[in-house]
matplotlib code that plots the C-alpha trace (Angstrom):
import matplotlib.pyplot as plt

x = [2.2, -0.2, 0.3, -1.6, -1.7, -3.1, -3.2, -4.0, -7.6, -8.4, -8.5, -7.3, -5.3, -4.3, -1.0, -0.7, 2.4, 2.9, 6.0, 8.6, 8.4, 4.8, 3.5, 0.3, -0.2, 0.1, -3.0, -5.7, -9.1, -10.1, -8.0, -9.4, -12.8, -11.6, -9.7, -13.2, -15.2, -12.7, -9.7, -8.3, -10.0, -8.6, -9.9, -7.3, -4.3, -2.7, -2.3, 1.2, 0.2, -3.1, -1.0, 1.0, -2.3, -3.3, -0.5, -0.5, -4.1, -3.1, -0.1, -0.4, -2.1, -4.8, -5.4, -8.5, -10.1, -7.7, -9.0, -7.1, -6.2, -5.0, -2.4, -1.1, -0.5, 1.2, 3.4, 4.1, 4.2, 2.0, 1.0, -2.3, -4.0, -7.6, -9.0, -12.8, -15.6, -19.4, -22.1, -25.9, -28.3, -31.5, -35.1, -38.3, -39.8, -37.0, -35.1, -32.0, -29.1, -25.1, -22.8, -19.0, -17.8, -14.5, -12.2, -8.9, -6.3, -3.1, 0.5, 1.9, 5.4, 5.4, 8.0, 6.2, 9.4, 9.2, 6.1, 5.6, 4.4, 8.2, 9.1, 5.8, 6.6, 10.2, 9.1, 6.3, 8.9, 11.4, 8.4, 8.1, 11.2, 11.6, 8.5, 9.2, 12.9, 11.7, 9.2, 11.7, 13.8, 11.2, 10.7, 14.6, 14.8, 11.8, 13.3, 17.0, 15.1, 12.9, 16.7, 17.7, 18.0, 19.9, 19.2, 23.2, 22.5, 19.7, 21.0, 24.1, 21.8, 19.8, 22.9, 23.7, 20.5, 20.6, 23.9, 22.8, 19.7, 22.0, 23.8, 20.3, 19.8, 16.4, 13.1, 11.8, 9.3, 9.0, 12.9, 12.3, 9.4, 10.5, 10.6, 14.3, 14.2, 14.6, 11.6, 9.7, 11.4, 10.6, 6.6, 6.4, 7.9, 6.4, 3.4, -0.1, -1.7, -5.1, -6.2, -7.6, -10.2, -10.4, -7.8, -9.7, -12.1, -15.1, -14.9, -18.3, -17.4, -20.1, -21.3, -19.4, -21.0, -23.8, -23.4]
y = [-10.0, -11.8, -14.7, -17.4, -18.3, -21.3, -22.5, -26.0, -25.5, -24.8, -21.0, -18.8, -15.3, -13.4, -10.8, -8.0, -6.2, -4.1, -5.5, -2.3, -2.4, -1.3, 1.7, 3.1, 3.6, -0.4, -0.9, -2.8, -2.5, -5.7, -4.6, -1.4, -3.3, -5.6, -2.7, -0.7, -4.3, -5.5, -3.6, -2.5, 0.4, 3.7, 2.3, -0.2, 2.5, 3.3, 7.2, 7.7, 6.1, 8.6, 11.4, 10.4, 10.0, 13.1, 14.8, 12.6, 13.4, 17.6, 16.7, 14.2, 14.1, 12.0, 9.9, 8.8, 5.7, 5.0, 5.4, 7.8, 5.2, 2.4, 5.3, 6.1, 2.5, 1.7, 4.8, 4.0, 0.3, -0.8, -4.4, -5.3, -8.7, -9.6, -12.7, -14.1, -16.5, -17.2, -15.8, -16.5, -13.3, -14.9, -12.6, -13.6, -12.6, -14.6, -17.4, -17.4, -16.6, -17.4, -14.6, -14.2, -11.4, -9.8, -8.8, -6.5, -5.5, -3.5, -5.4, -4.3, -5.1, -2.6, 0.0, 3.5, 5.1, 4.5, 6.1, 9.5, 13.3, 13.9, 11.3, 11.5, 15.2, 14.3, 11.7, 13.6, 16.8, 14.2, 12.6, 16.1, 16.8, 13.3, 14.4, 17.9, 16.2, 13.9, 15.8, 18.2, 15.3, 14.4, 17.4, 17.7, 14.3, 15.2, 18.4, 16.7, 14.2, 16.8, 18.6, 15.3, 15.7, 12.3, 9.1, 8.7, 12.0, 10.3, 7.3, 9.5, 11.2, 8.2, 6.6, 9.8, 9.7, 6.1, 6.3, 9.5, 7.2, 4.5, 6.6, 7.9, 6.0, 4.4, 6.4, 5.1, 7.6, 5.4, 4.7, 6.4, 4.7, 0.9, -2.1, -3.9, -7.4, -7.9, -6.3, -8.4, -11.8, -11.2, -10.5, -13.9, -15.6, -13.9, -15.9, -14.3, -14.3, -15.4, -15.7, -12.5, -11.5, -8.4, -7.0, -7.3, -4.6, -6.1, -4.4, -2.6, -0.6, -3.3, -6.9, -9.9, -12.2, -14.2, -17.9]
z = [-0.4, 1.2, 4.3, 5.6, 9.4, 10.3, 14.3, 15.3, 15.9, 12.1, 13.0, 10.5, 9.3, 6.6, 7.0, 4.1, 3.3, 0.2, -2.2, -1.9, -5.6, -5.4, -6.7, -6.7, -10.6, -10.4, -8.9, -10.2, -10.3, -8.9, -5.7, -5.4, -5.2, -3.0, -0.7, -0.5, 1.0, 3.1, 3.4, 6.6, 8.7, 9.8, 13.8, 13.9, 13.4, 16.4, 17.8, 16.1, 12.5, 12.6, 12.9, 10.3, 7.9, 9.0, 7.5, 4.3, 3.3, 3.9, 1.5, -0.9, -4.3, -4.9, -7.2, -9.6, -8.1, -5.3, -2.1, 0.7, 2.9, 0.1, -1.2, 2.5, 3.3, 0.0, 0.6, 4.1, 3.4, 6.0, 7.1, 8.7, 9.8, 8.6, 9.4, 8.9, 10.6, 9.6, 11.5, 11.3, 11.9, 13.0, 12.2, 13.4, 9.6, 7.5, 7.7, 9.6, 6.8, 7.0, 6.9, 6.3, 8.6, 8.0, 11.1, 11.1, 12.9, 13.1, 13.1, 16.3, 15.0, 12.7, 13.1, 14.2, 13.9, 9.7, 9.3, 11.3, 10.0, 9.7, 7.1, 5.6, 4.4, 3.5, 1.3, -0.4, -0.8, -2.5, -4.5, -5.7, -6.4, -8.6, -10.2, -11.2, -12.7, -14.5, -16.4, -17.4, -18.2, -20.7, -22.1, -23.0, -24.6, -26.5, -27.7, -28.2, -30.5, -32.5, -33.3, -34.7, -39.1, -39.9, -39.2, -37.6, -35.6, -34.2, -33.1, -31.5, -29.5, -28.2, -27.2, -25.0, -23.5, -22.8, -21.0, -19.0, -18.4, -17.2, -14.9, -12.8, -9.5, -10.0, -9.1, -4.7, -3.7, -0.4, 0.1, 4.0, 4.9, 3.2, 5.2, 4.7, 3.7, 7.5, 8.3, 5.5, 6.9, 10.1, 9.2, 7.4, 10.4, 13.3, 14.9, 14.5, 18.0, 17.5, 21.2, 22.0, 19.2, 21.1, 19.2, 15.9, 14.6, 12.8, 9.0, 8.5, 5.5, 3.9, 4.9, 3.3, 0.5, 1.6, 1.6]

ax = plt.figure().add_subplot(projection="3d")
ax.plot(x, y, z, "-o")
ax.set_aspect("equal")
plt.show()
């Protein structure tokens, strides 16, 4: 979810929060693009977070394409704040050329308590868990079908697996560390301070598109 902030002097911010419904396999390649350019940086995370991602990168297992830091803050469902201005880099050889420059920040209304090494490992151990059920799950249904010689047989035994199916609470690999709809409310509603641009980190992970 993205949110636009805009004060009466034209200035300008963008909040990010992950949807609760998000899941990494979701993610597509455009983002991950767009993550790696101008994505939030590990600087901006404050001492308690950094522990936390510490633990998560010791722990978790990666994926193909997705950068460390996008996973952590889709499992922990972290917001951050970006916001960006035009520069002009002057050089006595060329002419002087307009920049967009990229700034972020952390959301220091974030709950610390939601993400920490604790919760981190209990989610990853119950992500695990889910996992490991799941593909034993499918291995079952695979081998109940297989069994199957009639046509009536095998719709009997779909309709057991759909009502066992029915009856498993739904898969939430981040259920510890999800905002409540409270939380999410409150982040769309809370005003963005723009006064201090000390608070923002310039992005450097590579400069914006030139104008």
């Amino acid at each position: 979810n993205t949110f636009l902030f805009q004060s009466n002097e034209d200035r300008h911010s963008w909040f990010f929060c992950f949807d609760k419904t998000f899941k990494k396999q979701n993610i597509p390649f455009w983002f991950v693009d767009w993550w790696c350019f101008y994505g939030p940086i590990e600087e901006i995370l404050p001492p308690p977070i950094i522990e936390a991602y510490n633990t998560f990168t010791k722990h978790y297992e990666s994926l193909t394409l997705c950068p460390t830091t996008l996973s952590f803050f889709i499992h922990c469902k972290l917001s951050w704040i970006m916001y960006w201005d035009y520069i002009i880099e002057e050089s006595p050889q060329t002419i002087p050329s307009l920049y967009r420059q990229f700034w972020t920040k952390w959301w220091n209304k974030y709950d610390l308590s939601k993400c920490t090494s604790e919760t981190i490992l209990r989610s990853l151990k119950s992500k695990s868990h889910q996992d490991q059920q799941f593909t034993l799950a499918k291995s079952q249904i695979q081998a109940t079908i297989a069994s199957s010689s009639t046509k009536k047989e095998l719709q009997e035994q779909i309709k057991k697996l759909q009502d066992a199916l029915d009856n498993t609470p739904d898969e939430d690999d981040d259920k510890q560390n999800t905002p409540s709809e409270d939380d999410e409310e409150g982040s769309s509603n809370s005003t963005i301070n723009l006064a201090d641009p000390d608070d923002f980190l310039p992005v450097q992970k590579t400069r914006g598109k030139k104008k």
